[in-house]
N, C-alpha and C positions, 0 to 999 in steps of 0.2 A: 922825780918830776914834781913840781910844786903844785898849790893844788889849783891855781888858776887855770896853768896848763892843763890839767889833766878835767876840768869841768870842762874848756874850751876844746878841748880830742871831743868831749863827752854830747856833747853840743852840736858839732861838727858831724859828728856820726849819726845822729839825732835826725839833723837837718838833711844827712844824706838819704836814709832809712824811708823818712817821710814822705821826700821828693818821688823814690821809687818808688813806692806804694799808690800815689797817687795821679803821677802821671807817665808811668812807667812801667816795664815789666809785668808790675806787679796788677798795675788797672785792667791793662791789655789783658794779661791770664783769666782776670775775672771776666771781662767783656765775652773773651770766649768761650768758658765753662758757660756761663749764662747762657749763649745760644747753642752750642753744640758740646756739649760733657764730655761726649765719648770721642771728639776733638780734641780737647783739652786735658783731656786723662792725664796722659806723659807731657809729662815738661823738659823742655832741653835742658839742662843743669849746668851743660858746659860752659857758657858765659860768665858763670857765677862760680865756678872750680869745681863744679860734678861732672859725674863719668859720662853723661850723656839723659837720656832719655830717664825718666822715673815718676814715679805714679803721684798723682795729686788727687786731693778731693777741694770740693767747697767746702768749707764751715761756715755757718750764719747763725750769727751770735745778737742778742738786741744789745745796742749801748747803754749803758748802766748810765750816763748821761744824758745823753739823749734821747733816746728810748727811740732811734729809729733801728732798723736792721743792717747789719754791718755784716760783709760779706768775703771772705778772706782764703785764696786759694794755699792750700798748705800741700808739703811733701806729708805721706802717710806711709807706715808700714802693718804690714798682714800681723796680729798677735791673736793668741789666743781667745777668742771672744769677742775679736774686737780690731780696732785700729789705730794703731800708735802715732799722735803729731806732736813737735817739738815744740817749745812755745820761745822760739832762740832768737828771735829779732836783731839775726846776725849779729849775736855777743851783744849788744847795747846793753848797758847800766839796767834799765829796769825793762820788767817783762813790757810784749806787747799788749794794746787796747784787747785785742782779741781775750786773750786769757784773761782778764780783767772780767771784762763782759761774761767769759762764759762762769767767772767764779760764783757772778751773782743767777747763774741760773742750773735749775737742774736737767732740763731737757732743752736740745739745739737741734738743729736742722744742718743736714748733712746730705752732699751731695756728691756721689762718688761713679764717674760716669755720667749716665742718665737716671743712675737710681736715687730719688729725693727717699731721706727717711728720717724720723726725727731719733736720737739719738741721746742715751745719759753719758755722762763724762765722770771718770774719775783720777787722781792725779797720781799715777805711779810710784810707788817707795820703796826702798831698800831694795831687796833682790831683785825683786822684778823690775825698779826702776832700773839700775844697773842692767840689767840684759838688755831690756828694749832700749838702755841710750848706746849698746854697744853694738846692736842690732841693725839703728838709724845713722849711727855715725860710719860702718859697714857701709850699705848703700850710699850714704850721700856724706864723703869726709869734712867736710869743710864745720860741718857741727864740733867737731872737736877743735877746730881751731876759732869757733865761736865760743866756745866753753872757757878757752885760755884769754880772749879779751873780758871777760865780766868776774867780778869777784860775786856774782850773784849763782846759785845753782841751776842749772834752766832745767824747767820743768819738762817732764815728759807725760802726755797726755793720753789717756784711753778711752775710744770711744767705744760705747755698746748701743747695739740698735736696742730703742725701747720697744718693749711689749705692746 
């Protein structure tokens, strides 16, 4: 594939990711974690190639550009100390805003349910990244076939409630 092609896929994907997000799925999921969590908890996944229902939290992150708060429903799983979210902006070339944002800070806001709590984050490596991306990919497969669209590695994310 040449490489105009393959910026113009990149593009395309891009533009599709965005649109979700914004008026889509993805706004709607937050509209409703914002008013009722324990609503919102499980998300239907099956639309999107998941097994059905599976747990989500809020993450709110400040934009590193904007400096307003930016609010981002994700799939999460139970880990040791903490809670595992993918940062796989369905395979797309580079990570999402989200992880960008949370790079520049060391505590976020987390909302899991009704439970609000702020939260340090750190970025899974080597064995333990490998468990937890085999762990998320288990629950929700479509992570693996997001992994075969990006030559990028997507990050796996661990939250711990702060002190």
């Amino acid at each position: 594939m040449s490489t105009s092609n393959t910026q113009d896929n990149d593009a395309a994907w891009v533009a599709q990711l965005k649109e979700a997000s914004d008026s889509g799925w993805i706004a709607e999921h937050r509209e409703l974690y914002l008013k009722d969590g324990a609503a919102a908890h499980l998300w239907d996944s099956t639309f999107a190639g998941g097994p059905g229902p599976l747990p989500t939290l809020l993450l709110t992150t400040r934009g590193r550009k904007s400096g307003q708060d930016s609010l981002m429903p994700l799939l999460y799983g139970d880990v040791p100390g903490g809670y595992a979210i993918i940062a796989s902006k369905g395979g797309a070339p580079k990570h999402p805003a989200w992880y960008h944002n949370l790079k520049d800070q060391e505590v976020v806001e987390v909302k899991l349910g009704n439970d609000i709590f702020k939260a340090r984050w750190r970025q899974a490596e080597g064995e333990e990244r490998a468990r937890v991306w085999q762990q998320m990919a288990a629950m929700y497969p479509p992570f693996t076939d997001y992994q075969t669209k990006t030559a990028r590695e997507i990050p796996v994310i661990v939250l711990e409630r702060a002190a």
